[in-house]
Every structure is written in structure tokens, then in C-alpha cells.
C-alpha positions in Angstrom: 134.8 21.6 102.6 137.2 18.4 102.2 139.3 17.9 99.1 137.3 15.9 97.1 134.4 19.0 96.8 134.5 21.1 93.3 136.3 24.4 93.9 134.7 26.3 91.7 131.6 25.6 93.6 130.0 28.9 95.9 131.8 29.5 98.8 129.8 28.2 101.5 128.8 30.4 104.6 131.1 28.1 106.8 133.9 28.7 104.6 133.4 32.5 104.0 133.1 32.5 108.0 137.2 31.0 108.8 138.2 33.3 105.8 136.7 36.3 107.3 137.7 35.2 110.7 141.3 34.3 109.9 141.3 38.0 108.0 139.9 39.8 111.5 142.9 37.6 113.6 145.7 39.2 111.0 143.9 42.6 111.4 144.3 42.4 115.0 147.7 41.4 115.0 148.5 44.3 112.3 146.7 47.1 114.7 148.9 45.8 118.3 151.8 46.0 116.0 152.3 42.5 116.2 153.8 40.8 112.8 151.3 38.8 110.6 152.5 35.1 108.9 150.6 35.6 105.7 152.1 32.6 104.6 151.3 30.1 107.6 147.2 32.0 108.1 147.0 31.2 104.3 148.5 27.5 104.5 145.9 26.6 107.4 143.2 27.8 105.4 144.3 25.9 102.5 144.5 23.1 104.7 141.1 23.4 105.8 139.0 24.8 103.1 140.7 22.7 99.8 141.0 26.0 98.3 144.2 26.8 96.4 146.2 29.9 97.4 145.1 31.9 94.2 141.1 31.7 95.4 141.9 32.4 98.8 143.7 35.7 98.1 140.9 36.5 95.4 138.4 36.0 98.0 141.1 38.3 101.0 141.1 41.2 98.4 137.3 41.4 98.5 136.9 41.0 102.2 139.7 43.9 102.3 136.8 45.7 99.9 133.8 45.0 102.3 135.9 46.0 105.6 136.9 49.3 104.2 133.5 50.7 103.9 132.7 50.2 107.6 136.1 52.3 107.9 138.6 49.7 109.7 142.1 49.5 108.3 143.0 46.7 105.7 145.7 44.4 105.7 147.4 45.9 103.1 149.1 43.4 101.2 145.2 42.6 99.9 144.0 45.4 97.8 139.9 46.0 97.8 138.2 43.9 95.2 135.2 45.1 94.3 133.3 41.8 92.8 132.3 40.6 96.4 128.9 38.6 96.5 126.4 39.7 99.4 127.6 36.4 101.0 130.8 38.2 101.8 129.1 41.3 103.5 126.9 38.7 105.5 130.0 37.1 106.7 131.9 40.1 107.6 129.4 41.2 109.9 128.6 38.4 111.6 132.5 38.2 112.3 132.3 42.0 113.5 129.1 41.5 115.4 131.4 38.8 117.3 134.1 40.9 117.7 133.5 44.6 119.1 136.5 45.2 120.9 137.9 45.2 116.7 137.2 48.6 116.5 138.4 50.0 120.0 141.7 48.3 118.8 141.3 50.2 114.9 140.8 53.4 116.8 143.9 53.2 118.9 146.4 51.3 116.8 149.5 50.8 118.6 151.6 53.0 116.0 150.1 56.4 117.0 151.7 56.3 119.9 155.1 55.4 119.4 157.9 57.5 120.6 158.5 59.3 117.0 154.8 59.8 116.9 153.7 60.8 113.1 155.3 63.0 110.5 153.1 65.3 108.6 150.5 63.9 106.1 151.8 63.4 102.6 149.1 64.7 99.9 147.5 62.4 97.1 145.0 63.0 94.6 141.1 62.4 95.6 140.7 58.5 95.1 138.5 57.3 92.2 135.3 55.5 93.2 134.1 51.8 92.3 130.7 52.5 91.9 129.9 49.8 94.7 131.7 52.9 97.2 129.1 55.3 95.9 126.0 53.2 95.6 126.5 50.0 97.7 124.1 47.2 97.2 121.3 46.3 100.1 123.3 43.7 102.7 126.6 46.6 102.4 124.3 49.2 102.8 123.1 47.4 105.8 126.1 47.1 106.9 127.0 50.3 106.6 124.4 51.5 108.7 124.8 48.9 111.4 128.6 50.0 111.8 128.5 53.8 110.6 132.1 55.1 110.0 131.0 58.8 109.5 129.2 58.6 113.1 131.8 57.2 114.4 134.7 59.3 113.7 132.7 62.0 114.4 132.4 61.0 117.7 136.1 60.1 118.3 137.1 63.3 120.2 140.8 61.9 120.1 140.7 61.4 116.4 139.1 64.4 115.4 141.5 66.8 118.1 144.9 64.6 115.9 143.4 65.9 112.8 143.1 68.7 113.4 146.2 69.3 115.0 147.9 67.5 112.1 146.3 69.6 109.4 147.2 72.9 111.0 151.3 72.1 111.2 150.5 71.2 107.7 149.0 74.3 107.3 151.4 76.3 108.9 154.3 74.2 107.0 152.7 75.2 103.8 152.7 78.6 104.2 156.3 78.6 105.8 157.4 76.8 102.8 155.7 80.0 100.8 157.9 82.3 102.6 154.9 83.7 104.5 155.8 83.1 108.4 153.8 85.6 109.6 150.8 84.2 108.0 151.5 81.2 109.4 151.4 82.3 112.7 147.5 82.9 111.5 146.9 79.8 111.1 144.1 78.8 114.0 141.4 76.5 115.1 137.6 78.0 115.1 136.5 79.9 118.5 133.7 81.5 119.6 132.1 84.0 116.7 134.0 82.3 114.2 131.8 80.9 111.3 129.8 77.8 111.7 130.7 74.6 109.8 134.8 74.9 109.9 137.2 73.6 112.4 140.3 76.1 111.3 141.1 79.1 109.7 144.0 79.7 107.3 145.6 82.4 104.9 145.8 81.4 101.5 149.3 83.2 100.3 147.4 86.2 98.8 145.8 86.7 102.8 142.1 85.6 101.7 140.8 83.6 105.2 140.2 80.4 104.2 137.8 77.7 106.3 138.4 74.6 106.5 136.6 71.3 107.8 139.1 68.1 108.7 137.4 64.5 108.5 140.0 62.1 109.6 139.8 58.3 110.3 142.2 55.4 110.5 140.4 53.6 107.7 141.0 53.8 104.4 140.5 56.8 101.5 137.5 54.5 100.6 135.8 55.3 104.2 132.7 57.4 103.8 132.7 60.5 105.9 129.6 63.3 105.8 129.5 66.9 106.1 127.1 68.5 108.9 124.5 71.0 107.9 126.6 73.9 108.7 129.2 72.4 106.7 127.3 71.9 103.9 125.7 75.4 103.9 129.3 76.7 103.7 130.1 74.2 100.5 127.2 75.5 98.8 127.4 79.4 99.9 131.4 80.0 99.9 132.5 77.7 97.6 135.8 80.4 97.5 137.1 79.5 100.7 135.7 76.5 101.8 138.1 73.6 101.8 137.7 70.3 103.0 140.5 68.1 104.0 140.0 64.3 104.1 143.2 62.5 106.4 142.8 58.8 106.2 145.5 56.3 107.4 146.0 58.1 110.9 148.3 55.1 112.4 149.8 54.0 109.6 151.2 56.1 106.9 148.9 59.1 107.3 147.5 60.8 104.0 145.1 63.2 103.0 143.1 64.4 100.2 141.8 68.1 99.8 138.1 68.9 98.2 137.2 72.1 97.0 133.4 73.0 96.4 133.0 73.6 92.5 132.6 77.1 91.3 129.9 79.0 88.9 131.4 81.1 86.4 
């Protein structure tokens, strides 16, 4: 686009392509710990696109939307915007389909191993949902399925064995905190004969065992995440002790979320 074409025109797919390219480049940057020149990446596309800086970080804070649902980190100085048009979701995978090793590099970002490692995860409330999270329309569902987060942090043995690990010191630090060291020292992942569809068991302060399934990623709380069968059979059927703990973050500042099943009077 050269200066002289209206700006309130649709972006076109050439311009949504450097936009969502130029975002990918920061990301990188961001994940090898490398620092990012907002200011100079948003002057070039300026530059090239005759776009003023208001549209362009209207149009980051919905690619920052679209990226979080395939479960990759944002750059966080642009919030998720849910208004994106399918164009966007079109051009963010075309940009991922050209760039795989994006999410080797999301899965191992340089902080998580730095010499101080992580401190424990700090607990906030269970995010509230854009409904375009919960029912996403055709080209993000597409793309949701073409780059499945769920699958894929199931998969990541080294992300699933660091949430775990993280969520039983935090387990253990609770019930230390409680006064109750020798439940902590109870505190364990599942074995052998232990109940399907949890990955540790933990005292609750009045000794009732409870189970609990970890889901961790280093995307966003806006990452979706499933529950297996056995997991789900333990939501429905124990709703008491079943707890779920979501950790998102892992390599930046690591939080987590905690889901209880509801239960019938």
C-alpha cells in the first residue's frame, strides 16, 4: 500500500502478511531472550504500509488474539483483541505454516532455563471468556485444529513433568503454610494402583485425599487445554476431590488457575 491509498480501506492480504510477519520476528526475539524495538518494527511498518501507529497496534492486539488460541506466547505489550476478521486467522497461519521451528522455540523459551530457574506459580482467578475463545468462527477453528495446543502440550513430556513438579512444591508450600508438614510430606505424584485420570495426590488440611490433574503450557490463560476420558469420568463422578489445575505462562511469569467440578446439593 503507498501513501496515497485510503486507510480506512480492508487491510489487504499483503499487508496483513508483513504485520503478521513482523509480529512472528518480535515473538522470536522475545522467546531467545533477545530485546524487541517496538518502536523501530512499528516505524518500518509504518513506513511500508501508510498505516498510522494507532491502526497498526489495533490490528497487533488482534493478531496477539488469533496467536493465543493456537497456544504460543504473546508479546505482551499487545493485549488480545477480539474483533479480528478471518483475514487475520488466514494470515497467521500462512506465517506459521512458514515458520515451524516458532513453536520448538515457544516450547523451550530461553527463560526456563536460567540459572534462578522459576519461583512458584502465583494464583489468579479463572479468566473470563470472549465468546470467540469458546466458540471460534470457521478459518480459527481451522486453525485450531491445524495447530492443536491441547495435543500438543499433552505430548510435551518436559512440559507436562515441570508442571507437575511445579504444582506439587506448590502443594506442599500450601499445606506447610497451613501448619500441616506432615501432610505435606503426602503430597505425591500418581503410581501404579492409584486412580485413573489424576497426575498427584494431595491432603486437603482436614486429610481428605484430593486428585488432581495439571494442564500446563507456555501460552496464554486463553490456550484451550482438554481433559482425557479418565479425567473426565473423575469431574463428573468425584466432583469432591477432583481438582484441576491450569499453569499457563511456564517461561515467563508462571500462573495458574484452579477448577473445581460443580457440586449437586
Amino acid at each position: 500500500m503507498n501513501a496515497q491509498t485510503p486507510l480506512s480501506q480492508d487491510w489487504s492480504p499483503a499487508d496483513l502478511d508483513l504485520i503478521v510477519g513482523d509480529y512472528f520476528v518480535m515473538l522470536a526475539k522475545d522467546l531467545a531472550g533477545q530485546a524487541v524495538d517496538l518502536a523501530a518494527h512499528q516505524r518500518a511498518l509504518r513506513f511500508v504500509t501508510g498505516r498510522s501507529g494507532g491502526a497498526l497496534d489495533f490490528k497487533t492486539c488482534e493478531i496477539s488474539a488469533v496467536v493465543s488460541l493456537v497456544g504460543l506466547p504473546i508479546l505482551t505489550a499487545f493485549a488480545p483483541r477480539w474483533t479480528y476478521a478471518e483475514a487475520v486467522v488466514e494470515a497467521v497461519e500462512r506465517q506459521l505454516i512458514a515458520r515451524p521451528a516458532l513453536f520448538t522455540a515457544a516450547a523451550r523459551p530461553a527463560s526456563l532455563f536460567a540459572p534462578e530457574g522459576f519461583a512458584l506459580p502465583v494464583e489468579s482467578p479463572p479468566p473470563v471468556f470472549d465468546p470467540r475463545q469458546v466458540e471460534p468462527g470457521p478459518a480459527a477453528g481451522r486453525l485450531i485444529a491445524r495447530f492443536d495446543p491441547a495435543v500438543r502440550d499433552a505430548a510435551d513430556r518436559f512440559l507436562v513433568e515441570t508442571g507437575l513438579a511445579a504444582v506439587l512444591a506448590l502443594e506442599q508450600h500450601r499445606l506447610r503454610h497451613h501448619g500441616r508438614p506432615d501432610l505435606a510430606a503426602r503430597v505425591r505424584p500418581t503410581g501404579a494402583g492409584d486412580a485413573d485420570g489424576c497426575d498427584l495426590l494431595s491432603p486437603a488440611t482436614d486429610g481428605t485425599v484430593q486428585r488432581i490433574a495439571v494442564k500446563t503450557t507456555t501460552g496464554g490463560p486463553a490456550t484451550p487445554f482438554a481433559l482425557t476420558d479418565a479425567e473426565q469420568a473423575l469431574w463428573t463422578d468425584r466432583p469432591d476431590v477432583f481438582r484441576l489445575y491450569r499453569l499457563y505462562d511456564l517461561g515467563r511469569d508462571l500462573r495458574f488457575y484452579r477448577l473445581r467440578p460443580p457440586q449437586t446439593a
